[in-house]
C-alpha positions as CSV (number, residue, x, y, z in Angstrom):
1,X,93.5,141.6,146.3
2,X,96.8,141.3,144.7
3,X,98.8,141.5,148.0
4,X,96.8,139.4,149.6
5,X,97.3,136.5,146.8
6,X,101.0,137.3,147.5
7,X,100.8,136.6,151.1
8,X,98.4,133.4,150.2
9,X,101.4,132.1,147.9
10,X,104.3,133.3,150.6
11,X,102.6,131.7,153.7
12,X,101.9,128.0,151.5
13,X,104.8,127.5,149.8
14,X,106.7,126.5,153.0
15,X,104.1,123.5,153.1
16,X,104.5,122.4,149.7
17,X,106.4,119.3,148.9
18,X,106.4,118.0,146.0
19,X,109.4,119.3,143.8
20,X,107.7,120.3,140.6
21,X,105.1,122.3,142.2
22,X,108.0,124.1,144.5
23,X,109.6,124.5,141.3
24,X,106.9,126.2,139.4
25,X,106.1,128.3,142.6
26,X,109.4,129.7,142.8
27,X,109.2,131.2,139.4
28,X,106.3,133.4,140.0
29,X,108.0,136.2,141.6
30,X,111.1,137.2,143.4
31,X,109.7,136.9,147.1
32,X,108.3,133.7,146.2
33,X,111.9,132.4,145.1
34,X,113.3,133.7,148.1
35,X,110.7,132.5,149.9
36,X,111.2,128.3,148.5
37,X,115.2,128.8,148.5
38,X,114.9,129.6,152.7
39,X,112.2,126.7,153.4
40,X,113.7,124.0,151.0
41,X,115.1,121.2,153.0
42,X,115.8,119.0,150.5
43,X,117.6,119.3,147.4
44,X,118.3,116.4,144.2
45,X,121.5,117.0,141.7
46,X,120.8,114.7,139.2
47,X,124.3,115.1,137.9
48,X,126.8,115.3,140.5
49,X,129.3,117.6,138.2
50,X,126.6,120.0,137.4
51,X,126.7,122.3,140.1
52,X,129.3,123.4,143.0
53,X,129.1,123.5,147.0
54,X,129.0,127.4,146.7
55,X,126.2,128.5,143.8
56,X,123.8,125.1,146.1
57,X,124.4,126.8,149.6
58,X,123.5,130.2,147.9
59,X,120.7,128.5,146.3
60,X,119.4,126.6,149.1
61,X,120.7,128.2,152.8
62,X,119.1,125.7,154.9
63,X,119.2,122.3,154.0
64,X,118.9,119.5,156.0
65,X,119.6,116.3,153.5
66,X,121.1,116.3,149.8
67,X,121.3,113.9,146.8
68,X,123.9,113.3,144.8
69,X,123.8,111.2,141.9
70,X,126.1,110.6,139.0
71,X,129.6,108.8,138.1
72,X,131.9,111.1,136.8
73,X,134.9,110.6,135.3
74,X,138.5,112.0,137.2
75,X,138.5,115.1,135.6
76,X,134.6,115.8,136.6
77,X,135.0,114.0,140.1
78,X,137.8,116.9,140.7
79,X,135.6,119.8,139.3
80,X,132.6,118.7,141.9
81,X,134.8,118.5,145.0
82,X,133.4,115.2,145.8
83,X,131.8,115.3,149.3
84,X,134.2,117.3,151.0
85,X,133.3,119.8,148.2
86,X,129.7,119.6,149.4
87,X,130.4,120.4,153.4
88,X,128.8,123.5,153.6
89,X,125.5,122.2,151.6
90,X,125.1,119.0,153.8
91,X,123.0,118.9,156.6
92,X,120.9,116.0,158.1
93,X,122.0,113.7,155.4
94,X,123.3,112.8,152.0
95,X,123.4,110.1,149.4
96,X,125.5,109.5,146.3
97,X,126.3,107.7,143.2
98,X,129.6,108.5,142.2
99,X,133.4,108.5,143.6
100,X,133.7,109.3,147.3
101,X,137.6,109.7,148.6
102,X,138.4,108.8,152.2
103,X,139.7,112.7,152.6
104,X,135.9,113.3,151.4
105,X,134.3,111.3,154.5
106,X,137.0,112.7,156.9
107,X,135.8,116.1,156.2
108,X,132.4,115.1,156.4
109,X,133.2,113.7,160.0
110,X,134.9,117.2,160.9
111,X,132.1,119.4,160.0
112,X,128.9,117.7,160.0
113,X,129.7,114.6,162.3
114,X,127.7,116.1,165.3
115,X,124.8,116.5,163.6
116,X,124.7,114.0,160.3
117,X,121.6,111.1,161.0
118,X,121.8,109.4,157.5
119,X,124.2,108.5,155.7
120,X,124.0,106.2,152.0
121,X,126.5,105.5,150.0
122,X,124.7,103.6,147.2
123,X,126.8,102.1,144.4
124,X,129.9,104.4,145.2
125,X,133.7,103.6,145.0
126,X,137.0,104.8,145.8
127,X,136.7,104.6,149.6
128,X,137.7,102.5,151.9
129,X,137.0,101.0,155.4
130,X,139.4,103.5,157.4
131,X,137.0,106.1,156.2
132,X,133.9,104.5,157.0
133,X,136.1,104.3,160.8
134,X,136.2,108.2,161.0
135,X,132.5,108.3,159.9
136,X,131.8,105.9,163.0
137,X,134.0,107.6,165.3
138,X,132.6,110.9,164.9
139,X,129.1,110.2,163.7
140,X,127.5,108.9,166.8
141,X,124.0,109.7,166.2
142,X,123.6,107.8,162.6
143,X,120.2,106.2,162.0
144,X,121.2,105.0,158.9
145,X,124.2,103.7,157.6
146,X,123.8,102.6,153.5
147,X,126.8,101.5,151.6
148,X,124.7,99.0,149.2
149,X,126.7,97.8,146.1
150,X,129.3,100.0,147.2
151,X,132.7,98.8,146.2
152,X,134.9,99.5,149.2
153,X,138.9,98.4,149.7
154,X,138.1,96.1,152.7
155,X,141.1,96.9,155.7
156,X,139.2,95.4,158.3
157,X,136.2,95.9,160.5
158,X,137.6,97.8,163.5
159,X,134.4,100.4,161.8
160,X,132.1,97.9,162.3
161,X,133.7,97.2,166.2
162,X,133.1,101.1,166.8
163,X,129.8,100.9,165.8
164,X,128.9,98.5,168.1
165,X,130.7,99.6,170.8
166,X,129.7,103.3,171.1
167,X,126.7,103.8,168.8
168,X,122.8,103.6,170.4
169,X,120.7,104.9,167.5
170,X,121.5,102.7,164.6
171,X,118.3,101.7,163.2
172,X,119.3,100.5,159.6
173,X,122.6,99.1,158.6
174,X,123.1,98.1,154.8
175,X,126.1,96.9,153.0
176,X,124.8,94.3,150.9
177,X,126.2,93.4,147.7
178,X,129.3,95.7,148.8
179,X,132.6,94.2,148.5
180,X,133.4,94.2,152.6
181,X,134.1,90.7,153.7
182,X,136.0,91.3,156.7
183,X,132.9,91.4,159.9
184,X,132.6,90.0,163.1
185,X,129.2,88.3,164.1
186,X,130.0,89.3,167.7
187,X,130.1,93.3,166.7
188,X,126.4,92.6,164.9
189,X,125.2,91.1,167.9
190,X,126.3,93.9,169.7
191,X,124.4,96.3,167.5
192,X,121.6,94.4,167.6
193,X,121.7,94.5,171.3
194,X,122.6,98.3,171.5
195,X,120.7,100.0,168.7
196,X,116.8,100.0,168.0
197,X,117.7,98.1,164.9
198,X,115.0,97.4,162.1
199,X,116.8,96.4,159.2
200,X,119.7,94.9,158.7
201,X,121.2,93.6,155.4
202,X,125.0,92.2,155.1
203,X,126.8,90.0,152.6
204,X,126.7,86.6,152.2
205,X,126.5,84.3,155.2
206,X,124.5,81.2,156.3
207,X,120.9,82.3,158.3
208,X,121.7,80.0,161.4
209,X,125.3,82.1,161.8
210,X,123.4,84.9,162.7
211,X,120.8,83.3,165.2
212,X,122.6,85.4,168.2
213,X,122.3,88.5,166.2
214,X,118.4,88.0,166.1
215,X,118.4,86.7,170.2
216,X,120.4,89.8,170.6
217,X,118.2,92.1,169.4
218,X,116.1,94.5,171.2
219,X,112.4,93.2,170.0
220,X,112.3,91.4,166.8
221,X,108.6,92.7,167.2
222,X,110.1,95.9,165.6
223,X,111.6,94.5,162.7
224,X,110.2,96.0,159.5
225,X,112.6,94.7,156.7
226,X,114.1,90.9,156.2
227,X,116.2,90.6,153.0
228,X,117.7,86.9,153.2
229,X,117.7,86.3,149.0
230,X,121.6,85.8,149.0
231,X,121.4,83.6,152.4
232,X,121.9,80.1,153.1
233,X,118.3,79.8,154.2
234,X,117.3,76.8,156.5
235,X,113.5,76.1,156.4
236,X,112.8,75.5,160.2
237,X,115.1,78.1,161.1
238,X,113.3,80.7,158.9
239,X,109.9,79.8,159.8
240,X,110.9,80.1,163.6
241,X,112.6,83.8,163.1
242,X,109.0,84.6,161.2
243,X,107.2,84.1,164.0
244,X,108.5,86.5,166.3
245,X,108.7,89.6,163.2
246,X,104.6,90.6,163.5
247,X,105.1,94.0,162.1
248,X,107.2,92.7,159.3
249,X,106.5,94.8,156.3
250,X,109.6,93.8,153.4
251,X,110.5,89.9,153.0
252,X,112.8,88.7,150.4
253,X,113.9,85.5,150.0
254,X,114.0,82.4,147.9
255,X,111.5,79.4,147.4
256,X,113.3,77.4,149.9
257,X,110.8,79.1,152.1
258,X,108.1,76.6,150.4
259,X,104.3,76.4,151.0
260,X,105.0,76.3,154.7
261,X,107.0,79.3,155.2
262,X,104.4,81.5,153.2
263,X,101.5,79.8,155.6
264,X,103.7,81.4,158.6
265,X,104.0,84.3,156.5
266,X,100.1,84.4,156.4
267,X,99.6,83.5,159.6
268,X,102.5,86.1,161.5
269,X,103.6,88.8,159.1
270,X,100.3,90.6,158.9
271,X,101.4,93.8,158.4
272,X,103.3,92.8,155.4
273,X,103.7,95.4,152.1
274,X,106.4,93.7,149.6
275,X,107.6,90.5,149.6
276,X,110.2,88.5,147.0
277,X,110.8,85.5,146.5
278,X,113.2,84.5,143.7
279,X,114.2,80.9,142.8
280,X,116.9,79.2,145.1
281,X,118.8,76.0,144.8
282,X,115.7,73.5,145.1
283,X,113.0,72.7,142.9
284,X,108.8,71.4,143.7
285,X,108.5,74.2,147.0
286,X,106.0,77.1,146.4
287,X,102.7,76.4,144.8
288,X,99.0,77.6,145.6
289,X,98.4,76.5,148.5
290,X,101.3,78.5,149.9
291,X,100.2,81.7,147.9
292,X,96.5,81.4,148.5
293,X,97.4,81.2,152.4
294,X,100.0,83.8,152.2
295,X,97.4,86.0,150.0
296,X,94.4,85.3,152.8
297,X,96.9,86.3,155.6
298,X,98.6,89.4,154.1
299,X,96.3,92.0,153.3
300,X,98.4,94.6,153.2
301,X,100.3,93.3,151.0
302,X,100.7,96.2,147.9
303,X,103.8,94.6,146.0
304,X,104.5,90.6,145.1
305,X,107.5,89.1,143.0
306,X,107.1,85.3,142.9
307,X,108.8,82.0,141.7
308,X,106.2,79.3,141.7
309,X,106.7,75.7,140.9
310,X,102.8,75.8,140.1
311,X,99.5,77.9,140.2
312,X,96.0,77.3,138.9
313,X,93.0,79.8,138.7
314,X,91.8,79.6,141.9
315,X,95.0,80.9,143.6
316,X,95.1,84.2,140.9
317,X,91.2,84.8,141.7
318,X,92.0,84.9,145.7
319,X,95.3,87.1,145.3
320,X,93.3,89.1,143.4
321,X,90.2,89.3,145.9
322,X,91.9,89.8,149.1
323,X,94.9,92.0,148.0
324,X,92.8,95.3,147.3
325,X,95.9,97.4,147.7
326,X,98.4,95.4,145.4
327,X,100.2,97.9,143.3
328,X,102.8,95.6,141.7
329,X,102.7,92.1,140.5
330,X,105.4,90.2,139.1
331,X,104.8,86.2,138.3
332,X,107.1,83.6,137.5
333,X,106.2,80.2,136.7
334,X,109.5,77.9,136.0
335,X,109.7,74.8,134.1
336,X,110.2,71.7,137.0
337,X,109.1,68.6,137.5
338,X,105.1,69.3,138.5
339,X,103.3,69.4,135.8
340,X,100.9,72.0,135.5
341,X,97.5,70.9,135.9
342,X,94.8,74.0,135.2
343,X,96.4,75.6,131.8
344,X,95.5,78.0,130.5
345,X,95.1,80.7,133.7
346,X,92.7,83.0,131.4
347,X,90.3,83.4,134.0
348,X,92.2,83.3,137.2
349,X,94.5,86.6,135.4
350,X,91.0,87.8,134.6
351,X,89.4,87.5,137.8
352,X,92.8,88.7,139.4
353,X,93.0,91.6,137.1
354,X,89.0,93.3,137.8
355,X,89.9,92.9,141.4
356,X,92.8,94.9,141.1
357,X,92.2,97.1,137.9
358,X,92.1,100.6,140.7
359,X,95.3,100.0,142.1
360,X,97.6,97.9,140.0
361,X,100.6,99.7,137.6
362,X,103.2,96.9,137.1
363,X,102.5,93.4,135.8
364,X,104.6,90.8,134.8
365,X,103.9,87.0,134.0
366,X,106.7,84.9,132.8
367,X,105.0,81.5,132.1
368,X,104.5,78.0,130.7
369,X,103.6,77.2,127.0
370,X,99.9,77.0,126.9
371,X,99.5,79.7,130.0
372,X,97.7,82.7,128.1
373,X,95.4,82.5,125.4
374,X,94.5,85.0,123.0
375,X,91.0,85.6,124.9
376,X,93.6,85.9,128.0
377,X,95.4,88.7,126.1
378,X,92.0,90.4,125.4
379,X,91.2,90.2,129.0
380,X,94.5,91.5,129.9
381,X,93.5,94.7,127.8
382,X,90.6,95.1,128.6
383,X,91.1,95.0,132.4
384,X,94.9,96.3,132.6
385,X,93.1,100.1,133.5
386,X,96.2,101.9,135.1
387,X,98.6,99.5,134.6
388,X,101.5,101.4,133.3
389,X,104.8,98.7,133.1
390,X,103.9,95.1,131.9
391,X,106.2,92.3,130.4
392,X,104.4,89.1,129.4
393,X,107.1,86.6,128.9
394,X,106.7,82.9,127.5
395,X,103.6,80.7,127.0
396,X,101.6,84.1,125.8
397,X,99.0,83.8,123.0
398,X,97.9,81.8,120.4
399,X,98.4,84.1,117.2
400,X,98.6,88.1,116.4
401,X,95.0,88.9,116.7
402,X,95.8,88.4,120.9
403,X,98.4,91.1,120.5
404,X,96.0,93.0,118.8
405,X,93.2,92.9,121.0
406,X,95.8,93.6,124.2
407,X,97.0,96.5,122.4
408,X,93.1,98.1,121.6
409,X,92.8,98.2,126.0
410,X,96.2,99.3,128.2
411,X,94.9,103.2,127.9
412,X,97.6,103.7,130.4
413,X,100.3,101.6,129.5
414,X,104.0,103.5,128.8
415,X,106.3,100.0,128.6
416,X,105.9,96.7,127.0
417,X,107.8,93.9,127.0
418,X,107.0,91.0,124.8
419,X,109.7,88.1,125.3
420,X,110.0,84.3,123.9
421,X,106.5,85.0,122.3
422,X,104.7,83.6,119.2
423,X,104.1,87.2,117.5
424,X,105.3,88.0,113.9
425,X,107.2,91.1,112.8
């Protein structure tokens, strides 16, 4: 019986994926840590300065991606190796935190270029834009090319020309928020043209500068993600470009997009999972009407960051009713010039919050003075099941005993933020 529990546990630990229980399994016995070291794929350093190239390839033989995260200072960046350090670990792809050298991405390129899919850079420095050129010379099957909020020495975009000239299975390009300036609309429409591109996020520019880049592409049909928060957004143009992205399932913008982009939104984007809007440059755009069509349009919708001009009950009770997968929902009403007309929302967050009490985990409601009573606070606790991240911000209660009766439900709750509120010590 014994042996046969040990084959059990050696033929199913190959199928297990979650780390902790691949963890736990591999301390049973020596065959079984054998066993998780040959069939782990994927590894996590947490701390980039923590381990070395050698003791991870010993430790994990056949990896395919790796995760490096961590900023170290000179003396630890040295002692890891930095990516070049990490060659013989690196398989399918890899993703960092911390200081990557040029001489680190030109080693990469040498010994992993033929084979290396993925690629993100997220929040790293020290590099420049001659070695992001090896990366594309030598890198020709990339999917994924991440260098978010990366600062990079900007030389030029002859990386960005190769890319578009000789690369065909680009699907995701990212350097948003990165410090390269220097790019040629022509090379994007060229990717867009060449490369099954879904996503696609740059620094800033106006939205009507890159209206080639969207003719270019290959089927805006496929488009999954549309991040245009830190674009000059024109309303017609937006609403046109909305219309041809059906399977759009990420949308970020800002409220320029007004009632009449969200009822595009509703009406096209059904497939849609997140969407953001923050608040632009012009006041009076999104109220309920946009965010009750939007919510009867956009089922799938599972998280929702908004920056409304105004909301009554109704529009919380249908969010609430016809998003049955919403996961995260984050509420801001700002101070303008429309007067809010149906304060306080205690029963539209009441209605919103039984219609989502399975699914919901993060709430947040920055609103007016008057917004939330303290029978809207016992509501919030008593219907707030699994919600495990809230901040209630501004216009919240009428005196202590609401805190109180919030605080008796929230069984699940881990973080509260209380902001601008009328509590005492």
């Amino acid at each position: 019986m014994a042996d046969n529990s040990f084959q059990v546990l050696m033929q199913t630990i190959p199928y297990i994926t979650a780390v902790r229980d691949r963890n736990a399994a591999a301390l049973v016995c020596k065959g079984a840590y054998r066993t998780e070291s040959d069939t782990r794929d994927h590894a996590f350093v947490p701390f980039c300065y923590s381990t070395n190239s050698r003791r991870l390839s010993a430790r994990f033989p056949n990896l395919r991606s790796l995760t490096l995260n961590g900023k170290p200072n000179t003396a630890a960046a040295e002692d890891s190796g930095g990516l070049g350090g990490l060659r013989d670990a690196v398989g399918g792809g890899i993703r960092t935190w911390m200081i990557v050298r040029d001489s680190d991405l030109y080693i990469l390129a040498a010994v992993k270029g033929k084979i290396l899919r993925v690629l993100k850079l997220d929040t790293c420095s020290g590099f420049s834009t001659n070695g992001l050129l090896q990366i594309a010379r030598t890198c020709r099957k990339l999917t994924t090319l991440y260098l978010g909020k990366s600062k990079i020495s900007d030389l030029g975009s002859e990386w960005l020309h190769e890319i578009a000239m000789h690369h065909t299975l680009l699907e995701r390009l990212d350097f948003y928020l990165s410090s390269i300036i220097h790019f040629n609309v022509d090379d994007l429409e060229r990717i867009a043209r060449n490369c099954p591109l879904t996503s696609l996020k740059i620094t800033d520019c106006r939205l009507d500068s890159l209206e080639g880049v969207f003719n270019n592409a290959l089927s805006l049909e496929e488009l999954r993600s549309l991040d245009l928060l830190y674009a000059y957004v024109v309303r017609d143009v937006l609403c046109q470009l909305l219309k041809s992205c059906p399977n759009l399932e990420v949308l970020q913008t800002v409220n320029e997009i007004g009632d009449e982009g969200l009822a595009v939104v509703g009406e096209y984007c059904r497939w849609l999972k997140r969407i953001r809007i923050e608040r632009g440059y012009s006041p009076n755009l999104i109220t309920q009407k946009g965010l009750i069509l939007l919510a009867e349009g956009c089922h799938k919708l599972e998280s929702v960051t908004l920056y409304v001009d105004d909301i009554n009950n109704e529009a919380l009770e249908l969010i609430g009713c016809h998003l049955q997968n919403l996961v995260e929902f984050n509420l801001v009403l700002l101070d303008g010039d429309i007067a809010s007309t149906d304060l306080p929302l205690d029963h539209g967050v009441k209605a919103f919050l039984i219609s989502c009490q399975k699914t919901l985990t993060v709430l947040s409601l920055y609103l007016r003075p008057g917004s939330i009573t303290d029978f809207g606070l016992a509501n919030i606790g008593a219907y707030s099941l699994n919600i495990r991240k809230m901040a209630l911000c501004d216009g919240i209660g009428n005196s202590d005993q609401g805190l109180k009766d919030l605080c008796k439900g929230c069984p699940s709750l881990q973080e509260l933020v209380l902001r601008n509120c009328i509590f005492s010590d």
